[in-house]
VMD Tcl script that builds the backbone (N, CA, C; Angstrom):
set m [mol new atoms 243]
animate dup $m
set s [atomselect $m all]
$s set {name element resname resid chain x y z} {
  {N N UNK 1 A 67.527 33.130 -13.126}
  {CA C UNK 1 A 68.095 34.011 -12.123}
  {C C UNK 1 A 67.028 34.955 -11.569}
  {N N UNK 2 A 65.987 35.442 -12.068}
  {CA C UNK 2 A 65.020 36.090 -12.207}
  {C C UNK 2 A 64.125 35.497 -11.174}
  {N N UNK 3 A 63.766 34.146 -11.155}
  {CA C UNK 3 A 63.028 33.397 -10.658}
  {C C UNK 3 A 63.531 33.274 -9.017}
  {N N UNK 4 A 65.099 33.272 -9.189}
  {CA C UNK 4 A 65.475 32.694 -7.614}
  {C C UNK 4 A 65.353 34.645 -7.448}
  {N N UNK 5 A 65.614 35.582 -7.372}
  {CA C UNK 5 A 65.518 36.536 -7.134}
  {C C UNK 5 A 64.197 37.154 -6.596}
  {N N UNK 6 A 63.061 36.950 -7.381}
  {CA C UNK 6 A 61.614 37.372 -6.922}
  {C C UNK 6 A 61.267 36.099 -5.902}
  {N N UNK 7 A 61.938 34.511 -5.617}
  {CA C UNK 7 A 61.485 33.986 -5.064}
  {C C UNK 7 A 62.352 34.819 -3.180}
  {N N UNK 8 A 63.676 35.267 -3.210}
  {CA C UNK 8 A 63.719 35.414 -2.242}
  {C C UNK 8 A 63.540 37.035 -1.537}
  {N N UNK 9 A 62.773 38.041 -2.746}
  {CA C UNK 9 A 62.014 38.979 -2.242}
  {C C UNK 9 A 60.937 38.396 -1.713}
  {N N UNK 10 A 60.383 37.631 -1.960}
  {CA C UNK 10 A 58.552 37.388 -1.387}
  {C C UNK 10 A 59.311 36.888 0.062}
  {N N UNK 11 A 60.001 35.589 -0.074}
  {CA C UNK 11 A 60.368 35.341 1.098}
  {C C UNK 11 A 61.149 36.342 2.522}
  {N N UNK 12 A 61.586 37.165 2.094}
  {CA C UNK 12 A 61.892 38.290 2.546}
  {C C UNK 12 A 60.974 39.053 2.918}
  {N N UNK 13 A 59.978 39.719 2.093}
  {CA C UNK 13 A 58.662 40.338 2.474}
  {C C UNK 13 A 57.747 39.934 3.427}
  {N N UNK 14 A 57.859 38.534 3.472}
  {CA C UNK 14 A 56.893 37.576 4.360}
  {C C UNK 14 A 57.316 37.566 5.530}
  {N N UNK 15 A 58.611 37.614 5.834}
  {CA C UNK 15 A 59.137 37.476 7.143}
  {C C UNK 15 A 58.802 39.319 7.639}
  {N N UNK 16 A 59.549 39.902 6.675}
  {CA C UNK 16 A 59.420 41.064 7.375}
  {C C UNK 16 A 58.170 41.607 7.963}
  {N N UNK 17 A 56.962 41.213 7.081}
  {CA C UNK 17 A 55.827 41.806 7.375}
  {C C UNK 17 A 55.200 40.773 8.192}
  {N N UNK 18 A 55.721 39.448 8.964}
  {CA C UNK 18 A 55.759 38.321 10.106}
  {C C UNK 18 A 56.053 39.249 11.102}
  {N N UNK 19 A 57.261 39.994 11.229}
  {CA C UNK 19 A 57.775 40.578 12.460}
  {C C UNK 19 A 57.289 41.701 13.017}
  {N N UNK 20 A 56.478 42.533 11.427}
  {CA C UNK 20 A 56.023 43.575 11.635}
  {C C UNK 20 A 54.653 43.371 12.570}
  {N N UNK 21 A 54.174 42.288 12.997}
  {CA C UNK 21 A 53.092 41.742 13.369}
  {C C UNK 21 A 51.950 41.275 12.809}
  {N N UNK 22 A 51.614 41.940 11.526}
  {CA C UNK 22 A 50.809 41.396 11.311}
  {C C UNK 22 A 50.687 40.214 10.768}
  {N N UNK 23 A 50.363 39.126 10.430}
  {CA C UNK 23 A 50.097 38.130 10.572}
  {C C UNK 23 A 49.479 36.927 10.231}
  {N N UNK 24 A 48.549 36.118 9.523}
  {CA C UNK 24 A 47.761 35.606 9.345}
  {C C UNK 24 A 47.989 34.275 9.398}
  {N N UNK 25 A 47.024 33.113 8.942}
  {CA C UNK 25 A 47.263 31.806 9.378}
  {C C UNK 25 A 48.055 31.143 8.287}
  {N N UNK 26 A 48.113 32.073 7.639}
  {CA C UNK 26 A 48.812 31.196 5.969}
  {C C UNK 26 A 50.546 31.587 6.188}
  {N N UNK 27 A 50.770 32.844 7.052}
  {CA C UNK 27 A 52.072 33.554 7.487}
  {C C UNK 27 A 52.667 31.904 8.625}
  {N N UNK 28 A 51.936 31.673 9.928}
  {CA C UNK 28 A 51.962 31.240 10.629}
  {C C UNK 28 A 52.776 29.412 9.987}
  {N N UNK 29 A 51.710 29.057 8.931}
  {CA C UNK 29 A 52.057 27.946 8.352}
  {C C UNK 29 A 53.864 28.090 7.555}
  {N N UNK 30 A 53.571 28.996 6.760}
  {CA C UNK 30 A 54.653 29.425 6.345}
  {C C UNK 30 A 56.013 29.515 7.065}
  {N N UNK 31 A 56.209 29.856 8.176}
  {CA C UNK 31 A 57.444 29.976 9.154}
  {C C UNK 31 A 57.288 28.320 9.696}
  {N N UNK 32 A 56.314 27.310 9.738}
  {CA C UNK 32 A 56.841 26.299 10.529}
  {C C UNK 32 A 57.146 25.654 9.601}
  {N N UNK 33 A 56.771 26.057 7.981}
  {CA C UNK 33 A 57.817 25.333 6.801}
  {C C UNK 33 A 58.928 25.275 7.040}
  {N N UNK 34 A 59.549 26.762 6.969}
  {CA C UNK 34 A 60.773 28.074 6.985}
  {C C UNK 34 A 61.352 26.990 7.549}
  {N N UNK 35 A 61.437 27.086 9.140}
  {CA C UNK 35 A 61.886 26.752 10.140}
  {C C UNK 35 A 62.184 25.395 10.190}
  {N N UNK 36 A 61.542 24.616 9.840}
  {CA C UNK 36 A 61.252 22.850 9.969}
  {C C UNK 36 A 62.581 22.482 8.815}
  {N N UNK 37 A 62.309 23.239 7.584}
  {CA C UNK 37 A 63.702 22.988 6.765}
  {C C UNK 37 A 64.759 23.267 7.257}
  {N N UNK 38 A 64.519 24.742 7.818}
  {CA C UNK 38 A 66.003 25.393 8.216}
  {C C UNK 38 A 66.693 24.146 9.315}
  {N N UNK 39 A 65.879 23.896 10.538}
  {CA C UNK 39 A 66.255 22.967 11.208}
  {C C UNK 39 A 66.774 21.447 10.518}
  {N N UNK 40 A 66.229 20.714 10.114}
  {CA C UNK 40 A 66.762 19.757 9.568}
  {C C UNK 40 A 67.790 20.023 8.821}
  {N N UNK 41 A 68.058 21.433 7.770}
  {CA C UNK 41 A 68.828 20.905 7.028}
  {C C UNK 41 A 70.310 21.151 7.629}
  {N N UNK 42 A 70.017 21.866 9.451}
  {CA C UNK 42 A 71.507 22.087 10.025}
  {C C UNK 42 A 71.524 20.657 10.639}
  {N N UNK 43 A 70.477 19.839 11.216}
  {CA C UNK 43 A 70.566 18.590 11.545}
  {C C UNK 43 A 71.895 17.883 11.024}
  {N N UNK 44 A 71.024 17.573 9.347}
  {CA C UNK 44 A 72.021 16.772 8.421}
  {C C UNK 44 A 72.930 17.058 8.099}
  {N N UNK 45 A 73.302 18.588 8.025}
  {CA C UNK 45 A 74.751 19.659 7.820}
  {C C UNK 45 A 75.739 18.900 9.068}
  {N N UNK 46 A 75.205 18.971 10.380}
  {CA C UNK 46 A 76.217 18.318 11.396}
  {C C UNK 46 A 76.410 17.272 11.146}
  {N N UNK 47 A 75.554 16.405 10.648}
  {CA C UNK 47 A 75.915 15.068 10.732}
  {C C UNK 47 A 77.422 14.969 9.520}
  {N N UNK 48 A 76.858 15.314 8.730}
  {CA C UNK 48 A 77.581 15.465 7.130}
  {C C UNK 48 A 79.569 15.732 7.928}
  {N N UNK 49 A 79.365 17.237 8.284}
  {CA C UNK 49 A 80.046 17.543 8.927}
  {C C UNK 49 A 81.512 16.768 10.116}
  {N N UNK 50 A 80.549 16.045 10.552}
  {CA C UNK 50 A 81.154 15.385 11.443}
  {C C UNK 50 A 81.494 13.832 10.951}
  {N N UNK 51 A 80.820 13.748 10.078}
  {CA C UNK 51 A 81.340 12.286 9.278}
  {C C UNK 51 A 80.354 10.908 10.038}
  {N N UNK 52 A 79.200 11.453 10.559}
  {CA C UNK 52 A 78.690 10.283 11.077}
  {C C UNK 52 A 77.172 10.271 10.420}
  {N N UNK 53 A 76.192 9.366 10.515}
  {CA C UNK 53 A 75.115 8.466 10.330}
  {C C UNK 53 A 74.309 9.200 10.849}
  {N N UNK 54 A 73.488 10.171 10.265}
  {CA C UNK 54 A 72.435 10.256 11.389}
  {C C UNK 54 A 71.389 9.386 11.540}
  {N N UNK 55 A 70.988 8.715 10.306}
  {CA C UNK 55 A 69.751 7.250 10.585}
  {C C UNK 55 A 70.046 6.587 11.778}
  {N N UNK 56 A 71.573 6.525 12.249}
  {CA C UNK 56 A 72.014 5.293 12.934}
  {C C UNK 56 A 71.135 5.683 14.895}
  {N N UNK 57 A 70.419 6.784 15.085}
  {CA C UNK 57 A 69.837 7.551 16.059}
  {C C UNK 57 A 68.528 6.753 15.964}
  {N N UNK 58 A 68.148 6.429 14.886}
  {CA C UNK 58 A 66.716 5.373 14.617}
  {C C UNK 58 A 67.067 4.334 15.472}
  {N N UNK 59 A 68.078 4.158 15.165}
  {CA C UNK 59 A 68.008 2.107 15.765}
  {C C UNK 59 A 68.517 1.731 17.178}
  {N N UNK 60 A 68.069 1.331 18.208}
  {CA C UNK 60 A 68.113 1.366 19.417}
  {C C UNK 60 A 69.153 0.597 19.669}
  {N N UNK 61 A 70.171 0.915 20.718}
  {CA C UNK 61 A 71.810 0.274 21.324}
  {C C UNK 61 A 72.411 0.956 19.658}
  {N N UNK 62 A 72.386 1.480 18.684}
  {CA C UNK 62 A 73.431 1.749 17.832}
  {C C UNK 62 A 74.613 3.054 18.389}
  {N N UNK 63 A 73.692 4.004 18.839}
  {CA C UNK 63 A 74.491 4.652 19.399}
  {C C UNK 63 A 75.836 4.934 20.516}
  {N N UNK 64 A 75.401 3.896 21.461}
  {CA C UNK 64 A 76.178 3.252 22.197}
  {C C UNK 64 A 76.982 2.203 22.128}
  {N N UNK 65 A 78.086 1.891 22.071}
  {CA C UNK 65 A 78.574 0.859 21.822}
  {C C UNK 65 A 79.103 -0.162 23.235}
  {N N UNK 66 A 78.672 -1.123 23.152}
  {CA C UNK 66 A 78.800 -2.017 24.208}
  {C C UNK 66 A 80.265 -2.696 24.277}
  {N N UNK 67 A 81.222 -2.855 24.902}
  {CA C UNK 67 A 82.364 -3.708 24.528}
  {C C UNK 67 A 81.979 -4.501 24.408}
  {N N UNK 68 A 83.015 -5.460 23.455}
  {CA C UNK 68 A 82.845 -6.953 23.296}
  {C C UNK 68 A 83.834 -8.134 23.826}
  {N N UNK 69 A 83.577 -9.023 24.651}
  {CA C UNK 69 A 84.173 -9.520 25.088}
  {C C UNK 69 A 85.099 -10.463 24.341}
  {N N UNK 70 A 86.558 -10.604 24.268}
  {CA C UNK 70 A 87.612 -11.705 23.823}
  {C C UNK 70 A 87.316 -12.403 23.665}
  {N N UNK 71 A 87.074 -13.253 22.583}
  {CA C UNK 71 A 87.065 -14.874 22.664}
  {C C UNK 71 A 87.927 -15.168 22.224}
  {N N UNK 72 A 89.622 -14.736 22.139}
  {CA C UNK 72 A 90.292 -14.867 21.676}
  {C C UNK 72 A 91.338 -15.988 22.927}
  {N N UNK 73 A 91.575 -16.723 22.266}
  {CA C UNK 73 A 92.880 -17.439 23.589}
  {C C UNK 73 A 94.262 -17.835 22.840}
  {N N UNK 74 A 95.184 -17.618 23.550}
  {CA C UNK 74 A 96.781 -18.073 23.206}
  {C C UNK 74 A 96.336 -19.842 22.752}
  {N N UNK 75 A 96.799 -20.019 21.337}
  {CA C UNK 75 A 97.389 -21.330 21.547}
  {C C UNK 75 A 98.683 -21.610 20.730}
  {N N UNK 76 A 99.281 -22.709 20.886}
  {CA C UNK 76 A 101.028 -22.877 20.575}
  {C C UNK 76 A 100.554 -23.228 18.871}
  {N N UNK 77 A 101.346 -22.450 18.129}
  {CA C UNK 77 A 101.742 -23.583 16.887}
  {C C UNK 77 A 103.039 -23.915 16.835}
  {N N UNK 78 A 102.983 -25.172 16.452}
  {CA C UNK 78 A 103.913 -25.952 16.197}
  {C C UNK 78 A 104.555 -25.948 13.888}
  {N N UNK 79 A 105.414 -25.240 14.234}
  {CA C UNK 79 A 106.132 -25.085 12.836}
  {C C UNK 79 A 107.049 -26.427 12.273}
  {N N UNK 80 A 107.217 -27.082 11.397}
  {CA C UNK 80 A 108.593 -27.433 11.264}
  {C C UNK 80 A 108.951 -27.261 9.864}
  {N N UNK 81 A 110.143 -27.776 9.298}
  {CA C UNK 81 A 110.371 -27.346 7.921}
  {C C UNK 81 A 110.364 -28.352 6.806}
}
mol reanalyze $m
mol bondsrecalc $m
mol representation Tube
mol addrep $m
């Protein structure tokens, strides 16, 4: 408990002293971590959410669905007993 606690003071500190301006290149790296998780993990949250595939965005025509044409035709059966 200790551990998640000092982990989200630093993370806290880092941002704050991000906004405060100052800055450096290790700060800079740090937020496009932040951010890159935060983003994906609302990505997969919607997907989750909504009950659909997000891989299925990889594979080209999946998203769209094309109708498919009938090949279905009437024919008679003949029953007897």
């Amino acid at each position: 408990m200790k551990k998640i606690f000092r982990l989200f003071t630093t993370v806290s500190k880092r941002i704050l002293s991000i906004s405060a301006g100052n800055y450096s290149k290790k700060d800079t790296r740090f937020l496009f971590f932040y951010f890159s998780w935060f983003f994906a993990l609302m990505f997969y949250m919607g997907f989750y959410l909504v009950g659909k595939n997000p891989l299925s965005l990889l594979l080209p025509f999946s998203h769209f669905h094309f109708p498919v044409p009938e090949k279905r035709s009437d024919k008679t059966l003949y029953l007897s007993d």
